[in-house]
Structures are given as C-alpha cells and as structure tokens.
N, C-alpha and C positions, 0 to 999 in steps of 0.2 A: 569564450562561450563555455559556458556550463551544463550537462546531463545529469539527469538526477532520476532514479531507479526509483519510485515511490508508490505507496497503500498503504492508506490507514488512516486514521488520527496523528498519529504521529509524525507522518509525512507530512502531512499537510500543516503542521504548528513549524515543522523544522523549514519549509519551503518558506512561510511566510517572514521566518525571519534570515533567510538564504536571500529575498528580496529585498530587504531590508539594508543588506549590506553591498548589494551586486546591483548594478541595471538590472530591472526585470525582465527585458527585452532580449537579456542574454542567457537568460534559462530558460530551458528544456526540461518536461519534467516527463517520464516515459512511466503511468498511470496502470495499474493492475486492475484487470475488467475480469481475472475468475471467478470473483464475487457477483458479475452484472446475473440479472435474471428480470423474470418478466411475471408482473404483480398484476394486475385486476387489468388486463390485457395493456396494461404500457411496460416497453422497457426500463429498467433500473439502472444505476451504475453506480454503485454506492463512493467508491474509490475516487472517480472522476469527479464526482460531484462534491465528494469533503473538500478535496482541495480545490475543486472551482471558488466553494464559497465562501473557503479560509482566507484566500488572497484576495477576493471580490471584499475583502472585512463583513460580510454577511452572515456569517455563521454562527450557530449559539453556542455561547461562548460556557456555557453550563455544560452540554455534552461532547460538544467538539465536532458535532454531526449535525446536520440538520439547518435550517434557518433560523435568524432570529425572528421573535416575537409570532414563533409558530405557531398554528392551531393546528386539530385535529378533526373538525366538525364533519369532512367527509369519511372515514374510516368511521365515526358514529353511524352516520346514516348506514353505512352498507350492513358495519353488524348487526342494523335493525331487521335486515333480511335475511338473517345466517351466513354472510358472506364471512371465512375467516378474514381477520385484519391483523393476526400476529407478527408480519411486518407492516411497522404503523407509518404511511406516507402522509405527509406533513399537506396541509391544503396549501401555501405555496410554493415548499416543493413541487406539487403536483405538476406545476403549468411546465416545469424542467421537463418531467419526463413524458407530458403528453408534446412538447415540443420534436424528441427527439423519436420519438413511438412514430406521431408522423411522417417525419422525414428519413426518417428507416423506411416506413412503408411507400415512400416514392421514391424509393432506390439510391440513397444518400448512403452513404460510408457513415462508420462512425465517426472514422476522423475526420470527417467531415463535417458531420456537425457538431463534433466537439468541438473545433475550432469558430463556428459559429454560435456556439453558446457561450466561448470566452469571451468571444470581442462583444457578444451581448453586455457580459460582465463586467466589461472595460478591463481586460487584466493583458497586461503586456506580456510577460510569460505566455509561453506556447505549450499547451500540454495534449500529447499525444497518447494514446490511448498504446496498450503494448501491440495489438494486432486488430485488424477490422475481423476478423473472423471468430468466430464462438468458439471458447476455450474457457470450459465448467470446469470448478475446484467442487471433487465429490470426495468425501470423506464415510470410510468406513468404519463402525461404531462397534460394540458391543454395549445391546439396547439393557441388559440387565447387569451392566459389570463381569461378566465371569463366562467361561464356554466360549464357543466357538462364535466368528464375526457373526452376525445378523442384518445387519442392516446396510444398507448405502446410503449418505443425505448428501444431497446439496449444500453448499457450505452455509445457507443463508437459512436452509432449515435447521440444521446443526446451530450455527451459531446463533440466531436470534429464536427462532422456536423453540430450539431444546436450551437455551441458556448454555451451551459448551459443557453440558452436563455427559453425553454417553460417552465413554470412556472411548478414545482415539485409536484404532490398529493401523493403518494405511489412510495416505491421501493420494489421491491423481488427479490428473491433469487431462479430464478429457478431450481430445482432437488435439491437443497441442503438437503432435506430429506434425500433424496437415496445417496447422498456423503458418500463417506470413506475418513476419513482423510489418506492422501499419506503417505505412508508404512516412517515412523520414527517421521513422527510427534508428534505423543501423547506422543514416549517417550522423547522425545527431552522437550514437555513440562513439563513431569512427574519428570526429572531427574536433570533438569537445577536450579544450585546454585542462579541465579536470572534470571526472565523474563520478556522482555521489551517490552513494547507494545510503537509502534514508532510514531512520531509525522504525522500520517497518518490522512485524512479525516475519521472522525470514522463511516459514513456510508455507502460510497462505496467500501470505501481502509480496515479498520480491521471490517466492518460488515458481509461481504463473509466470511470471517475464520472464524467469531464465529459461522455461521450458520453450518457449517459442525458439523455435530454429533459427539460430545464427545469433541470439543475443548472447547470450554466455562463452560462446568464441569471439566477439569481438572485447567481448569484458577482460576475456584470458591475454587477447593479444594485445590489450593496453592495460596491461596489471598495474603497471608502474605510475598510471596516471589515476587508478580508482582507488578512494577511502568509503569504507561503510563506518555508518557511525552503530553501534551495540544498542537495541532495545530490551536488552536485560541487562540489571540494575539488581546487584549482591544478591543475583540467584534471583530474581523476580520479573517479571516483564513488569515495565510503568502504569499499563493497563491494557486489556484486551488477555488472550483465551494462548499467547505463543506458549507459556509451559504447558500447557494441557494440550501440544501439538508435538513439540522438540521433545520431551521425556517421551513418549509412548513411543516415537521411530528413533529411539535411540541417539538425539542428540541432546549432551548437558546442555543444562537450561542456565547459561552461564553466559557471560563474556568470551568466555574461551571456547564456552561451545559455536558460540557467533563466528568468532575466528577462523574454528575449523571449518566450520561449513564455506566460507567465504575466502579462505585462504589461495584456492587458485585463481582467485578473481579480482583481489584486492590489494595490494601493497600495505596499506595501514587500515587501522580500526580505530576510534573511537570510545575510549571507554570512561566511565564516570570516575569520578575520584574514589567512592565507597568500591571500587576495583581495583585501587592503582595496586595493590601487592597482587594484584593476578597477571599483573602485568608482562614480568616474565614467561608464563606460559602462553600467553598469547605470542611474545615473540618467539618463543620457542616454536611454534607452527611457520616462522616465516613472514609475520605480520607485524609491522610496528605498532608499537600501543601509543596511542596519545589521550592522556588523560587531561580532563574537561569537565565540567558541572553540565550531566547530557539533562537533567530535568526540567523541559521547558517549561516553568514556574507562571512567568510571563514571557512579553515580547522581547524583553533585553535579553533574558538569558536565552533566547532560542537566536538572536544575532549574535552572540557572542558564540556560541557554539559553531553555528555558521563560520563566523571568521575561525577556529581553531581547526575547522574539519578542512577548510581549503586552504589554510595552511601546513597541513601536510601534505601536501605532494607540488608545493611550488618549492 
C-alpha cells in the first residue's frame, strides 16, 4: 500500500502516473484542503478536485485544472449583475461543488463525500482529504512592495485575484491547532509500505498537512520509508507561485532548499537531472538524492518518475 502527501497540479500529473504503474486501489492520496473556500455560496476544493479529475482522465489537459471541454456561461451571467467572478468556476465544474455544498449542509463530512464523489468518478484510488475541519492558508502581503505588512488574504485571493503579485511576509495556518487529521489519515500514514510526498509547492500545497496534528510525527517516525520528490527545477518551481513563497520566509528556492525543509521527514529526495551536481548538498542535510527527469512532459515520463521515486526506499 502506498500514501502520497499531495496539492497542486503537480500532484495530481505525478498521482496519475503513480497509477499507472501501482494498482490504483492501493493508493492513498492525503489531499490539501487550505486552499478550499466558499464562492457564490458553494464550497470549493481546488486540491481535491484537480486530482479527482486528473485520475477520473477528465481534466483539461491545457491548464492542468479544471474540466475538459469547459464553459464559462454562468460566471458571465452573474457578472451581468456585478457579482465578482475573479475565481472563474467552470459550468461543469459547477454540479462538483453544488453536490458537495449540499451534502455539507446535511451534515456530511468531507471525507465523506469526497469519497463519494470518487466512486462517482469511478477512480479506485482513495483520496482523503488532510482533515474534515476548516484549516485557512492566510498569507500576509506587503500591498505596496516596501513598509510595514498591510494586509492579510486568503490564499485564493492572493493567488488567483492578485496573480501572486503582493510581495509574501508570513503564511499560516489557521485552526490548524484544533485540526483532527480526517478519519484514516494517520493510518494510511502509519501502515503504508512507502510514502510519497509529491512534487507539490512545499508551503502552501504539503505545508497545511503537516500542520494538522499528528501528521508530521507519524512522517518523522517512518523517516526511513518517505521520498519527496523536489518541485524546483535549477532554481525554479515547474509552475505555480513556490518561489514567490520559499524566498520571502527564508527558504532557498532550490532542491536543496526542498531538502532542508523536508529532511526530518523524508529519507530521500528526488531531484531532476539539471540538479544532479547539487546533489551533494542535498545529501549533506541527511537526505539521499535520486536523480530523475521530474518534468512531467507527458504520461510516460510521469510513470517513469513514479517508478524511480519508489524505488528509493524498497
């Protein structure tokens, strides 16, 4: 059995080809909900939903997000009324989250109907959400570049309103104290022959999961069985906003920054070939480097990364 720590786009390209090479029936994918938030009175789950419809093969294959052959026809209608629509919900996205809007409001867990909107999906993989309870990623800004912090956002106004534009001081993790990890989590970590931590932004995509209480001590106490695989690539994240998050709190925006941060957690890393002379310093933190082609181009090269990544720790 397989766990896999994931958020983002990148998770979800790396799951599909994890699938590819494993039964799907024997991964567990433990999904970052500090992104979820609630748009024109339905809940969101940005996270949950890429990789539902990554694996579901549903997803448009142009942005990595979203459904194929999507419209936008009700986001028109609403800005006919001034309603903002600056996050743009897709018309058949839409029936996703008025599905799960309602079953929230009849007292449904999340992980509850997340699990019921997979097997909608037909997807064998189980993917669990990190906790049923509310746990916001707020990011604090400096709205004019320079002085003193100003502002607070939500990550979704941050990231998709302001385009990851106001310069980053602090992120947190709110309620994440009071979080319960969602009912199978911990043993899914507990029990899993190896776990993967995916080539996610390490501090808004797998930083919300380790904040929940008890994931990051089960991670510490089976060091020897987790590989993360590096979403920066000779100084760059692949795509998405991680250096305009890792630089501002002080972590290089590196392979080796990835390492450090992940070093009491993980045995090995992952890194791309255009890394391998960084490779050293990554083991120098404690961490083996295995270097790979991490660019999931297509589907082969995201199974073939797959097999390299759980070949280190068998």
């Amino acid at each position: 059995m397989l766990t896999a720590l994931a958020g983002g786009v990148g998770a979800a390209r790396f799951l599909h080809g994890l699938v590819a090479v494993v039964p799907p029936g024997d991964v567990t994918a433990i999904v970052n909900t500090g992104d979820d938030d609630e748009f024109h009175g339905l809940w969101v789950c940005p996270d949950l939903d890429s990789v539902t419809y990554r694996l579901a093969g549903a997803h448009n294959p142009e942005t990595g997000w979203g459904l194929a052959g999507e419209t936008f026809h009700t986001m028109g209608a609403l800005g006919r009324y001034g309603v903002p629509t600056w996050f743009n919900l897709g018309d058949l996205d839409l029936a996703t989250h008025l599905y799960r809007t309602e079953r929230r409001n009849q007292g449904a867990l999340l992980s509850e109907v997340t699990a019921e909107i997979v097997t909608a999906w037909g997807i064998q993989s189980r993917l669990l959400p990190m906790s049923d309870d509310r746990v916001a990623t707020r990011i604090t800004v400096r709205s004019d570049g320079t002085g003193a912090p100003t502002e607070e956002l939500a990550m979704q106004e941050w990231f998709v309103q302001r385009r990851c534009e106001p310069p980053v001081v602090s992120v947190r993790f709110e309620a994440a104290d009071a979080a319960r990890p969602a009912p199978g989590v911990l043993e899914a970590l507990e029990t899993a022959e190896t776990i993967v931590v995916c080539p996610s932004n390490p501090v808004i995509s797998i930083g919300p999961i380790l904040a929940v209480p008890g994931i990051r001590d089960v991670l510490a106490a089976r060091r020897d069985r987790v590989v993360a695989v590096s979403p920066i690539i000779a100084g760059r994240p692949v795509r998405g906003p991680a250096d305009r998050l890792m630089g501002p709190l002080g972590i290089e925006v590196s392979c080796v920054g990835v390492a450090h941060e992940y070093r009491e957690l993980c045995s090995a890393l992952v890194i791309d070939a255009t890394d391998a002379a960084r490779a050293p310093e990554v083991e120098a933190l404690g961490v083996r480097a295995i270097i790979a082609d991490t660019v999931m181009r297509d589907a082969g090269i995201a199974a073939a990364l797959a097999r390299h990544t759980l070949a280190a720790v068998t």
